[in-house]
C-alpha positions in Angstrom: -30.9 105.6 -3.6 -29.6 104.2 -7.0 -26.7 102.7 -5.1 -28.6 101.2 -2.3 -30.8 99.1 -5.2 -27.8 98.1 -7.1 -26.3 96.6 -3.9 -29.6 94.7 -2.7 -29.7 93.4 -6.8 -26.6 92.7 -6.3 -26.7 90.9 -3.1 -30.0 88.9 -4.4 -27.8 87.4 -7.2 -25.1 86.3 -5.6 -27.0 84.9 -3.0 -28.6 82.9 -6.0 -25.7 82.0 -7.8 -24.5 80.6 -3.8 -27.7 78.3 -3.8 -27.2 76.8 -7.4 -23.5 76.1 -6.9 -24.2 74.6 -3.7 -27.1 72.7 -5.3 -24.5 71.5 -8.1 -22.1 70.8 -5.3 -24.8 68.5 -3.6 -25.5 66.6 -6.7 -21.8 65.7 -7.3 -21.4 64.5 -4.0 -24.3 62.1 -4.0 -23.7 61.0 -7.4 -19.7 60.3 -6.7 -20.5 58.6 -3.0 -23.3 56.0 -5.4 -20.0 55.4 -7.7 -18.4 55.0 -5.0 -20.7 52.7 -3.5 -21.0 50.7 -6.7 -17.4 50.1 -7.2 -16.8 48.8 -3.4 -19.5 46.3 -4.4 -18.3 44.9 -6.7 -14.6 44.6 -6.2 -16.6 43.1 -3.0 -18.2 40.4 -5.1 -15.0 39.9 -7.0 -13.1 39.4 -3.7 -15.9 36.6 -2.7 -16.0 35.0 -5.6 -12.2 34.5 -5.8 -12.3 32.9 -2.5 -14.5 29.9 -3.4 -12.6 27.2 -2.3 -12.7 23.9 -4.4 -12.1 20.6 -2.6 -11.7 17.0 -4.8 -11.7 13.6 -2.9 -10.6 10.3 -4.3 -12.3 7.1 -2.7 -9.7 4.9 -4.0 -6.6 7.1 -3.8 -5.2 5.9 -6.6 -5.9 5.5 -10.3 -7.3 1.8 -10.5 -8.7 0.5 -13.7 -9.5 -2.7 -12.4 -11.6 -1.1 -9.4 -14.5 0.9 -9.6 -14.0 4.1 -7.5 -15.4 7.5 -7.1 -14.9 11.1 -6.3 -16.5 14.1 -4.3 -15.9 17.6 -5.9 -17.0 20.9 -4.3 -17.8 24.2 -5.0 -17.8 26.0 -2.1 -20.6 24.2 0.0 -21.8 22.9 -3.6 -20.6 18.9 -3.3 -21.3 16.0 -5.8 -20.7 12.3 -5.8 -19.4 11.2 -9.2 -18.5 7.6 -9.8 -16.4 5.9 -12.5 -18.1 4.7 -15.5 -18.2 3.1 -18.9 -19.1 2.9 -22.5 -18.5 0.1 -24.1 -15.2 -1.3 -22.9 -13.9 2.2 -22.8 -13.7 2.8 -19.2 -13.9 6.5 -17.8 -11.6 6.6 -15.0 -12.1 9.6 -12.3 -9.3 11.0 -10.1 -8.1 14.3 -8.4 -4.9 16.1 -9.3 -4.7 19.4 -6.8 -8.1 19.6 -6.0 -9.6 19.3 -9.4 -11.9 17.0 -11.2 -9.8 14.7 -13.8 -10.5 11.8 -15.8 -8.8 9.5 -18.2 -10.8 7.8 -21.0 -9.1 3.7 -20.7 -9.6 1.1 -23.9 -10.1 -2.5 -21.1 -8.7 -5.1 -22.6 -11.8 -7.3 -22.2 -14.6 -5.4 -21.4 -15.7 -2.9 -19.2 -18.4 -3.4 -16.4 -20.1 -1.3 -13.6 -17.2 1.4 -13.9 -13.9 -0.9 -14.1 -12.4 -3.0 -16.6 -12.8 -6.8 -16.0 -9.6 -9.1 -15.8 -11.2 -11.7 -17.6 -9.4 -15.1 -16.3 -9.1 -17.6 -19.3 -6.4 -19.9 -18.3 -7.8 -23.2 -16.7 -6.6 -26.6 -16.3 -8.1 -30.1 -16.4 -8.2 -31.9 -13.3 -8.8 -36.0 -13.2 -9.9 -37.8 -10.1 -6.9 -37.3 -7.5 -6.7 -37.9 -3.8 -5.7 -35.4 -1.3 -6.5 -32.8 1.5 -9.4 -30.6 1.2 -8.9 -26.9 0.0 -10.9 -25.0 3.0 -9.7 -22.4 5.5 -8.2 -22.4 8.3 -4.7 -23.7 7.2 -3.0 -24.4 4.2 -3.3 -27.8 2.1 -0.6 -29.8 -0.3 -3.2 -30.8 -2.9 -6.4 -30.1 -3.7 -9.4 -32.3 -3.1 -10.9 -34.8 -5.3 -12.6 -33.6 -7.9 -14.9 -35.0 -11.0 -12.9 -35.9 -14.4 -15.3 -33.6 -16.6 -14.7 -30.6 -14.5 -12.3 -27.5 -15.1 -10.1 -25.7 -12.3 -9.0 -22.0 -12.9 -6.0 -21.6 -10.6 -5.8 -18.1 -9.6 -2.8 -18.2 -7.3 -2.6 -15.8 -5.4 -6.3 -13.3 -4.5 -4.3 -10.3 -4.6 -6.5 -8.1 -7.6 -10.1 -8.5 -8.8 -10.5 -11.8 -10.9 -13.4 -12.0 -13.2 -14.0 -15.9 -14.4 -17.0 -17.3 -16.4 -17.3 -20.8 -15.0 -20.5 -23.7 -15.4 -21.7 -26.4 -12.7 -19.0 -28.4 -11.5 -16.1 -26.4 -12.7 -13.8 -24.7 -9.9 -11.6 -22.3 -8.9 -8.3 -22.4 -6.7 -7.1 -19.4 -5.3 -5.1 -18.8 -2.3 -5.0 -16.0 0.3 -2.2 -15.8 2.4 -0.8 -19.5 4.0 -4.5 -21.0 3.0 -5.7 -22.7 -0.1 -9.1 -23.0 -1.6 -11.6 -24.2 -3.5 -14.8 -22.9 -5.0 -17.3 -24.9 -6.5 -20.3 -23.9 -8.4 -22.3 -26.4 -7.4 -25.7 -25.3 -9.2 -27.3 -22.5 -10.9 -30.8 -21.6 -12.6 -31.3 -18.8 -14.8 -30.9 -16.2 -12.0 -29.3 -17.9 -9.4 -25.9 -19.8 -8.3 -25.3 -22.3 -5.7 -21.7 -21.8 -4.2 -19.3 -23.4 -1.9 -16.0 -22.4 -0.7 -14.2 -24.3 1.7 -16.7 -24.9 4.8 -19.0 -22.3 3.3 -22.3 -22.8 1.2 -24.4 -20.2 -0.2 -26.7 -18.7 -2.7 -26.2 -15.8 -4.6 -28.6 -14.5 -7.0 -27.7 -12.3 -10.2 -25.9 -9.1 -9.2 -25.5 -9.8 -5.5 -22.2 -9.9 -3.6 -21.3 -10.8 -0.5 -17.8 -11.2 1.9 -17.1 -14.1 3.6 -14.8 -14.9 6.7 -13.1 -18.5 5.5 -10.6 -19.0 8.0 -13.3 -18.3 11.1 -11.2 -15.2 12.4 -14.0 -13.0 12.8 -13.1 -10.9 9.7 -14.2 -11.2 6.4 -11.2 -12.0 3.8 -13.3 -13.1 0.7 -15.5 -11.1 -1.7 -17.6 -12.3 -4.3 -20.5 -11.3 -6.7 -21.8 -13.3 -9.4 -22.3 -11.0 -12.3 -24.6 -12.5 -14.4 -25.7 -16.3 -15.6 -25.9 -16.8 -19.9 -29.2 -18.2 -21.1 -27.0 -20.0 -23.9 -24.6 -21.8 -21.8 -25.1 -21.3 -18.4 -21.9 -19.8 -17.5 -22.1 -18.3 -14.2 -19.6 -15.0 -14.3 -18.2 -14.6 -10.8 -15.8 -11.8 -9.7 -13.6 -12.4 -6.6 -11.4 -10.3 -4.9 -10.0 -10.0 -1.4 -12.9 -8.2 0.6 -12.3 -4.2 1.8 
């Protein structure tokens, strides 16, 4: 009778001891597969992260100081639109270099203005009463046209880079694009606008407009100007030309 107790105590416990190692058993498990779980996860979120893909465009394609450009830099589907600017006449000059955001700080020369350095022209000649063709399109010209003996002429040459030139009424400017030569005349100008001609053209532009113009008739605009700004002191209109995009 003793024997038959011992074995049913006996059988009670191990059947106890079988429940709280398979209870034990249960916990590990959970607890390992939510490690488990937790380190997928993240090595997961490591994996997406690393594949964020940056992207860099240059507008310009080119380091310009004379040219105000700008980039687009993304983040993944994060974009932004950053443009060149300055301080001063130090001239922050943005570019891309293997799809990455650079910049390079620039001292202008002159002075810097709406994120590019300004080539200031200086040089100018005097010009006396002379005879001779007209300087408008549509063909190129020998000499210049008559002009007024107080007046100044800048002579530009050739439009082949952004010219910045402070002129005042009745001065002019020569330039010449391609095989045809010109002239531009500031014939007037208040405190906030400028009354221009070149070559058969006339026109107004007030203080920070621009506009391009097609001199030789073709049907494409060739000519880009914007008049800067106009001194109260002296009434020098500043004009920047260039050959139009």
């Amino acid at each position: 009778m003793a024997d038959k107790r011992n074995i049913i105590i006996a059988s009670l416990i191990l059947g106890i001891v079988i429940i709280i190692v398979g209870i034990i058993l249960a916990f590990y498990n959970a607890k390992s597969e939510i490690t488990a779980k937790v380190i997928l996860e993240s090595e997961e979120n490591t994996t997406r992260e690393s594949r964020v893909i940056t992207t860099c465009t240059d507008y310009e394609n080119k380091v310009d100081y004379y040219a105000s450009g700008a980039i687009r830099y993304c983040e993944g589907e994060k974009c932004s639109d950053e443009r060149d600017s300055c301080s001063g006449n130090k001239l922050r000059e943005l570019y891309c270099e293997d799809n990455e955001r650079k910049y390079r700080d620039y001292d202008c020369s002159s002075e810097c203005d709406s994120g590019a350095c300004v080539n200031l022209v200086t040089d100018k000649k005097s010009i006396s009463g002379s005879s001779g063709g007209g300087g408008g399109g549509g063909g190129s010209s020998s000499s210049s046209p008559a002009l007024p003996d107080s007046s100044q002429t800048y002579d530009l040459g050739e439009l082949d880079q952004e010219n910045t030139i402070e002129i005042i009424k009745g001065d002019h400017i020569e330039f010449n694009i391609g095989s045809d030569d010109y002239v531009l005349t500031l014939e007037d100008n208040s405190n906030s606008e400028a009354n221009i001609n070149v070559g058969t053209k006339t026109f107004n532009l007030n203080v920070g407009a621009e506009t391009s113009l097609d001199l030789n008739d073709n049907g494409a605009s060739e000519f880009y100007i914007k008049l800067r700004s106009i001194s109260l002191i002296n009434g020098k209109a500043k004009l920047t030309l260039n050959l139009a995009n």
